[in-house]
C-alpha positions as CSV (number, residue, x, y, z in Angstrom):
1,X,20.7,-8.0,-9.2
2,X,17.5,-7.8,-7.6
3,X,16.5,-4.7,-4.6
4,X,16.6,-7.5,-2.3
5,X,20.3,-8.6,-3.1
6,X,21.7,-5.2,-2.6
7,X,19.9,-4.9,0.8
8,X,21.6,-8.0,1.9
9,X,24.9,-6.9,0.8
10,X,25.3,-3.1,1.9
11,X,23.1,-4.4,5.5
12,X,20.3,-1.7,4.6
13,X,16.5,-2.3,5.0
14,X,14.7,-3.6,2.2
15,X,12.4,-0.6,1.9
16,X,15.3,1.8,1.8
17,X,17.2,0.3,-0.7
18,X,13.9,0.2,-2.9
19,X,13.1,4.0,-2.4
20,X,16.7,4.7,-3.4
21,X,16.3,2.7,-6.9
22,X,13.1,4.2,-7.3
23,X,14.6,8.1,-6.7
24,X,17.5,6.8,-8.7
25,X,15.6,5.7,-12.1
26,X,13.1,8.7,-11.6
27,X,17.0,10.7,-11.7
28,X,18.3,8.4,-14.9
29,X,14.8,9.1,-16.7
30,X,14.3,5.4,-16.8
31,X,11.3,3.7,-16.3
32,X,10.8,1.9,-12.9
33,X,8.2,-0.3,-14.4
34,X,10.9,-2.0,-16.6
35,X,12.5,-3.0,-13.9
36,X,9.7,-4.4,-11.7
37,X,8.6,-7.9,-10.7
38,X,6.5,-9.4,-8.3
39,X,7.9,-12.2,-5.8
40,X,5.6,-14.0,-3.4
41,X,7.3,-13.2,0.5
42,X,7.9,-15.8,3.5
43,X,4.1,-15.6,4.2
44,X,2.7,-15.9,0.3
45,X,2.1,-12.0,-0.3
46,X,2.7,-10.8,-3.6
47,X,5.5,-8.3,-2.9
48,X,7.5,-5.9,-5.6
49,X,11.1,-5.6,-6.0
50,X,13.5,-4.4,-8.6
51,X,15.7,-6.6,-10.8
52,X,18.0,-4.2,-11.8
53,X,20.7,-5.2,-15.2
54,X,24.4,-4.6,-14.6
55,X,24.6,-1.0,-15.6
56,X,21.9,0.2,-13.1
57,X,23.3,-2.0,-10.4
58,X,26.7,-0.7,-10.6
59,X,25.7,3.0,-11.5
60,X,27.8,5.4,-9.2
C-alpha cells in the first residue's frame, strides 16, 4: 500500500503520512530506500512515495 493510499484513507496530508513512514522504518531499522519509488504527480513532477508490503502497512 503505497504513502499515498494511507493518506486517503485515515484523511491525513500526504506529507504527514510520509514523515510518519519515514520516522517509523528509521524506528524498525529498515531501510527507507527499499521501499521507495518515484511517481510522476497531476503536473508531471517526479514525486517520491512509499510502497509499503503488508507487514509495514499494518504494523501497530
Amino acid at each position: 500500500m503505497s504513502n499515498r493510499e494511507i493518506a486517503d484513507l485515515t484523511d491525513k496530508p500526504h506529507k504527514n503520512v510520509k514523515n510518519d513512514i519515514e520516522k517509523m522504518l528509521i524506528d524498525l531499522n529498515v531501510d527507507a530506500l527499499s521501499f521507495e519509488h518515484i511517481y510522476s504527480d497531476s503536473m508531471n513532477r517526479q514525486q517520491t512515495e512509499y510502497l509499503l508490503d503488508r507487514d509495514h502497512t499494518i504494523c501497530r
